[in-house]
C-alpha positions in Angstrom: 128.1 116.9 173.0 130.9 117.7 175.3 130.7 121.3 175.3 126.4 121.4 175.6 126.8 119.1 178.5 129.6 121.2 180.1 127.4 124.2 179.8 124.5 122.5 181.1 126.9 120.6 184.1 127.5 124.2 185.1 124.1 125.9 184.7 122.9 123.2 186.9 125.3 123.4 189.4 124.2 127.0 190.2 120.3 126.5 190.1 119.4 122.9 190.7 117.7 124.0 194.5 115.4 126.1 192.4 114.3 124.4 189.7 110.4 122.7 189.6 110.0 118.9 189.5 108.4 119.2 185.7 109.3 117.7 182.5 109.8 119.9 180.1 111.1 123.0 181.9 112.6 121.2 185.3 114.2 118.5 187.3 111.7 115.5 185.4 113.6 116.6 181.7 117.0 116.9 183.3 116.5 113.2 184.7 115.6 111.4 181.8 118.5 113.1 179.7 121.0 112.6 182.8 120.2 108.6 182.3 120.0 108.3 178.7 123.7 110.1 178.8 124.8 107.6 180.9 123.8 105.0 178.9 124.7 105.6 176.0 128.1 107.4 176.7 129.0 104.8 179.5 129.6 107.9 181.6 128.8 106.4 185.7 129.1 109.9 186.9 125.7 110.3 185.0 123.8 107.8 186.0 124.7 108.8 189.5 123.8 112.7 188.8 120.2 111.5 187.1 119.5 109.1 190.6 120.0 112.0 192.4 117.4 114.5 190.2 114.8 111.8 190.4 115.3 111.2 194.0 114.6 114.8 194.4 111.2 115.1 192.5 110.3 111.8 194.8 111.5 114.2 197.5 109.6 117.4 197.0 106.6 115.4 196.4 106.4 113.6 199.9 107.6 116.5 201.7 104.6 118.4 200.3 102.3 115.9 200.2 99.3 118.0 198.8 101.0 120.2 196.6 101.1 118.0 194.1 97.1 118.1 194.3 97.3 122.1 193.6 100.0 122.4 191.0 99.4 122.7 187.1 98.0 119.1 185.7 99.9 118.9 182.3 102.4 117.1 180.1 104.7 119.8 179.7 105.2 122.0 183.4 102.7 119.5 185.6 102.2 116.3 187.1 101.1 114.2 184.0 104.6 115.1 182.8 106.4 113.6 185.9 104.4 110.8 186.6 105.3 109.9 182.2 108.8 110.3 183.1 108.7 107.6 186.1 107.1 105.4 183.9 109.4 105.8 181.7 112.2 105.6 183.5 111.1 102.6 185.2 109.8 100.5 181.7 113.3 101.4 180.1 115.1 100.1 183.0 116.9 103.0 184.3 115.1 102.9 187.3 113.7 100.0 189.8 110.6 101.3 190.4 106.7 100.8 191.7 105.0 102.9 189.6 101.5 101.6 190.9 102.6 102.0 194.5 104.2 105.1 194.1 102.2 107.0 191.6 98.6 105.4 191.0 96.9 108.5 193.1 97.4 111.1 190.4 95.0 108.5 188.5 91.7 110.5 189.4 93.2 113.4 189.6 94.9 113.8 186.4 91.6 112.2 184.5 89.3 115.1 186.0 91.5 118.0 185.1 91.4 116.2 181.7 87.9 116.8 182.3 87.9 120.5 183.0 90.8 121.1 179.7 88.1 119.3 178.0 84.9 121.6 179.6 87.3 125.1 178.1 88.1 123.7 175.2 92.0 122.9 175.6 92.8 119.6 173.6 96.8 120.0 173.8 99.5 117.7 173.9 102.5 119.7 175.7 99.4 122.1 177.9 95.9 119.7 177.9 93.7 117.1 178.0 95.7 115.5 175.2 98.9 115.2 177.0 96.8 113.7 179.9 95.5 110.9 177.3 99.5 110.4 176.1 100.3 109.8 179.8 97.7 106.9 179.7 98.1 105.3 176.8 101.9 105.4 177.2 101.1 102.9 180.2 98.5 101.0 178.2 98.4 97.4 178.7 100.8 97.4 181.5 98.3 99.3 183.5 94.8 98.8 183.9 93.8 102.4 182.9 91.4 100.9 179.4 88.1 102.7 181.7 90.1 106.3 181.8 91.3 106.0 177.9 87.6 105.2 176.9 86.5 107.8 178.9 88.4 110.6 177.8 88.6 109.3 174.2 84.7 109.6 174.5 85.1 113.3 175.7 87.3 113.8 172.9 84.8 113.3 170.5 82.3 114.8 172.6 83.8 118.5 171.7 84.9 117.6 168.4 83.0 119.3 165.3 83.2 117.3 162.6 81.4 117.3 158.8 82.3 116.5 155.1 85.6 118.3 155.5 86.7 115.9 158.5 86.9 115.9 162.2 88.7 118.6 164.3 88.8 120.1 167.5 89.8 123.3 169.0 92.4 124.3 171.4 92.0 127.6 172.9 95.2 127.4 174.8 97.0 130.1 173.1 96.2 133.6 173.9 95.6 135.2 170.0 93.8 131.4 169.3 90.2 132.2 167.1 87.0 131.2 168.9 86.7 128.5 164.8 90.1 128.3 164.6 92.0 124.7 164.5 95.5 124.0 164.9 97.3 121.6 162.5 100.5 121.3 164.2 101.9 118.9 166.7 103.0 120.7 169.7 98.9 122.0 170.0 97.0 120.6 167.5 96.1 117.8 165.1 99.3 116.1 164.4 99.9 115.9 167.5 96.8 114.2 168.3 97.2 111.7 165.1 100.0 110.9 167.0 99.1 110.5 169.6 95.9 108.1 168.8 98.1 106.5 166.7 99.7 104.8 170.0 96.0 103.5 170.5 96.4 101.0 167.5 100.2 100.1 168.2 99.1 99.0 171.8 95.5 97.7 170.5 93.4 99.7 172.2 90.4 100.2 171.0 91.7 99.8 167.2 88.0 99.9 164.9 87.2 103.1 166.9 90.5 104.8 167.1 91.2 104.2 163.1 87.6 105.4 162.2 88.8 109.1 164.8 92.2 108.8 162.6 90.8 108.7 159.2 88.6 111.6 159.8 91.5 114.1 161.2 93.5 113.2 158.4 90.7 114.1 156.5 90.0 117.7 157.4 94.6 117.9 157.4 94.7 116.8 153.5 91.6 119.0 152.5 93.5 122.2 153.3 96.8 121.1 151.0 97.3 123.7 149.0 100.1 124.1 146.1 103.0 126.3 146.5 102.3 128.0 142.9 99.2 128.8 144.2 100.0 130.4 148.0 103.2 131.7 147.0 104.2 130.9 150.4 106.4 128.3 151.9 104.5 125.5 152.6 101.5 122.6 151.5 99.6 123.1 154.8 98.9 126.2 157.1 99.9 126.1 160.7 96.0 126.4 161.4 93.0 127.3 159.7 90.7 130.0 161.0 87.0 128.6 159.6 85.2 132.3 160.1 87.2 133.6 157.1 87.0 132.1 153.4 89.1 129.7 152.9 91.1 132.3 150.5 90.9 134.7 152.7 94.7 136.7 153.4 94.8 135.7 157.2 94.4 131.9 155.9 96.6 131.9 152.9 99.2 133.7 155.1 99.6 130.5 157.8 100.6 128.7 154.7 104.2 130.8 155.5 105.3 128.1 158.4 109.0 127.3 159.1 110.7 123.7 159.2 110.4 122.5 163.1 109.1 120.6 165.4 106.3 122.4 166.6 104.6 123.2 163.5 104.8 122.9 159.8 104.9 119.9 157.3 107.5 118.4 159.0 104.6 117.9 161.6 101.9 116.4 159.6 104.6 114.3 157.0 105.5 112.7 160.4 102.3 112.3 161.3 101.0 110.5 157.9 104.1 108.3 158.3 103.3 107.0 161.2 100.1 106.1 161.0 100.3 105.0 157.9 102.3 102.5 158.2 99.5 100.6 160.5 97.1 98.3 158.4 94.3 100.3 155.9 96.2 103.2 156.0 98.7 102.7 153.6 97.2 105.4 151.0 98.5 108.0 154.0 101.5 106.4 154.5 102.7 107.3 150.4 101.1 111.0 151.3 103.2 111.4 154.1 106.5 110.9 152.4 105.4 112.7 149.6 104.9 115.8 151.8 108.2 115.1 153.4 110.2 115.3 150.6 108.5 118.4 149.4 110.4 120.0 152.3 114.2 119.0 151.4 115.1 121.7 149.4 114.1 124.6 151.8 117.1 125.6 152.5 117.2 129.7 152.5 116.7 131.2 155.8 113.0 133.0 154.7 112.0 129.5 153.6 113.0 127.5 156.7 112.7 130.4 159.0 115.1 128.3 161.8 116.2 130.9 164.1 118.5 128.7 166.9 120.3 125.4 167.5 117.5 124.2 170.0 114.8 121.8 169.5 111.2 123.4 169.2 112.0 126.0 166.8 115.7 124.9 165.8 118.3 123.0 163.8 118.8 120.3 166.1 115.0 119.3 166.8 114.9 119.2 162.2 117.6 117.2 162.3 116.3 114.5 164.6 112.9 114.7 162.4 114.7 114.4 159.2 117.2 111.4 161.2 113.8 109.9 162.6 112.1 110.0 159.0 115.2 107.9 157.6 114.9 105.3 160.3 111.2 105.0 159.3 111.3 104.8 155.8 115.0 104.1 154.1 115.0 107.0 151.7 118.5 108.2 151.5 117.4 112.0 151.1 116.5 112.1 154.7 119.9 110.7 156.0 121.0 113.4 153.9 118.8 116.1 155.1 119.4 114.8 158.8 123.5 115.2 157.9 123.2 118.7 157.2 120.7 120.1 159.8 123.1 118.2 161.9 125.9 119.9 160.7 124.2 122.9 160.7 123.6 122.8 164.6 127.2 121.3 165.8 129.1 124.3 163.3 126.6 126.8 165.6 128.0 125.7 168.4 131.5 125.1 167.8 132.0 128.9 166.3 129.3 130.6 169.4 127.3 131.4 166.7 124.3 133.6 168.4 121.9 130.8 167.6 123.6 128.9 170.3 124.8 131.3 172.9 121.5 132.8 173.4 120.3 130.6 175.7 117.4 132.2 177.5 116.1 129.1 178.8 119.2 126.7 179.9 116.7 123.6 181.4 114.4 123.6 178.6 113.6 120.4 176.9 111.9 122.4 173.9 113.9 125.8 173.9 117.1 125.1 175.4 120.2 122.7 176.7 118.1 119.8 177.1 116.8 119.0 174.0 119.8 120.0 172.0 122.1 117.6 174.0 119.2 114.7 173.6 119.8 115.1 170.0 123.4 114.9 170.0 123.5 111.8 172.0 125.8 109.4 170.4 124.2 106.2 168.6 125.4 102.7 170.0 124.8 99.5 168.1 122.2 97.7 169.8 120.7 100.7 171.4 117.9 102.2 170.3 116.6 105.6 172.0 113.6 105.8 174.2 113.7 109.5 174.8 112.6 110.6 171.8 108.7 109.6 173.2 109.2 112.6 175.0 108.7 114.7 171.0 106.3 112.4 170.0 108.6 111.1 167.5 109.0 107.2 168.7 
């Protein structure tokens, strides 16, 4: 933890004055980590370093008081991001803060480029209309914002195609994406949406509608389970499925060969099974979802879990926090296990400056660098449960 936070201490040092106010790639991401350190680490000097990033964002945006208006809209690099990370900071108490005084005009705007992502077919959590809705509903019933969730939940299923195989919809938001192809993971596609609606039912919005949406995605997700035996490749489920080609076609059977992480894979839909099967009538999902995860435990050769670095997205750390997550969910001691050694795993990487640590190509990144490694290493303390893994998805 030390040595991550040292690096990170110094990167930031040199390029604070030109980093962007965003959450996943800027001064929003580097806040919420900055307080969470401070909290549970005891560490003063960080909670004064994290006042003095978010005072900055506040900063840039009043000194450029329509930029914000003509900067990207999203979750991951735009505004929905940092207006989620002043709610949050202000409803975990890091922060005294008016979110309504301070942040209620990016209402209309936020809802009508969730409009447009809707119009070009980009349904994405970290890049869309998606995150948009996670920014909402995130704020649901504290906020009155029930008019904009049934709005866009309505254009949601507006664009959606659905028939006996289940309910999907595309998001075009990658550059090689098929014009009938549909995503199955959580960083772009339909775990991450299951997910996402699923916070619809904990905070009882909308909950008849919402679970009849649910039901249906996790329809068209189980129909394409394949077997091992029979794909010879490494996984249950394919990272998408591309509905212009058989469903045996090679392009098809070849997205079966996904790595653990947390962007894509099994890992993504076992979480996403888990979760919302453990809400009422869905508890037929909930024994699927630990049934998939368990399926994944014994990849442990590099061409089976393909994880190429120590960093969250596509890394050690961000399948040890999933494996650590699934433990806290469920009890079953083969994910403390599994969480132990991906853990292991990432601090013995960066101990020895293995390459899968010191390639760091992307220091402020919460998915590909510093960021979300050193979330994950933060240290547990009783009574203390963490808040920042909302940021993943994985609350």
């Amino acid at each position: 933890m030390e040595k991550v936070v040292t690096v990170l201490d110094q990167e930031l040092a040199l390029k604070q004055a030109e980093l962007p106010v965003t959450l996943m790639n800027g001064l929003a991401g580097l806040s919420v980590f900055y307080f969470n350190y401070a909290r549970l680490s005891g560490n003063a000097v960080y909670d004064k370093k994290a006042t003095e990033l978010s005072n900055e964002i506040i900063e840039q945006l009043n000194t450029n008081r329509f930029r914000p208006l003509r900067i990207i809209h999203s979750f991951s690099t735009g505004l929905a991001g940092v207006g989620f990370t002043f709610w949050h900071l202000s409803r975990h108490r890091f922060i005294d803060f008016d979110y309504e005084e301070s942040f209620s005009f990016l209402d209309d705007f936020l809802t009508g480029a969730a409009e447009e992502d809707y119009k070009s077919g980009i349904c994405d959590f970290l890049h869309g209309a998606i995150g948009i809705f996670y920014h909402f509903i995130t704020q649901y019933p504290a906020r009155d914002v029930s008019d904009r969730l049934e709005h866009l939940l309505d254009l949601f299923l507006r664009h959606c195609k659905q028939d006996e195989k289940g309910l999907r919809i595309k998001n075009m938001i990658l550059e090689d994406v098929k014009e009938n192809e549909y995503d199955l993971g959580l960083a772009h596609g339909l775990s991450g949406i299951l997910v996402v609606l699923n916070e619809c039912l904990k905070n009882k919005f909308r909950e008849e509608k919402v679970a009849g949406i649910i039901r249906q995605i996790a329809r068209y997700i189980l129909q394409a389970e394949k077997p091992v035996s029979e794909t010879k490749e490494n996984s249950l489920f394919p990272t998408s499925i591309d509905e212009d080609l058989p469903d045996h076609h090679l392009t098809n059977i070849y997205n079966y060969r996904s790595r653990l992480a947390w962007c894509y894979g099994d890992l993504n839909i076992a979480w996403a099974l888990v979760q919302i099967g453990k809400q009422p009538g869905f508890h037929d999902i909930y024994e699927k979802g630990i049934e998939v995860a368990l399926s994944t435990l014994e990849r442990k050769g590099y061409m089976q879990h393909q994880v190429g670095d120590v960093f969250f997205c596509h890394g050690s750390s961000g399948v040890a926090y999933f494996y650590k997550r699934l433990h806290q969910e469920t009890g079953i001691a083969a994910f403390r296990e599994a969480y132990d050694y991906w853990l292991n795993e990432t601090v013995t990487d960066i101990l020895n400056d293995s390459p899968l640590w010191t390639r760091r190509e992307k220091p402020f990144s919460v998915l590909e660098g510093l960021v979300g490694l050193a979330f994950v290493l933060l240290p547990d303390q009783p009574g203390q449960k963490a808040c920042w893994d909302e940021l993943f998805l994985l609350q």
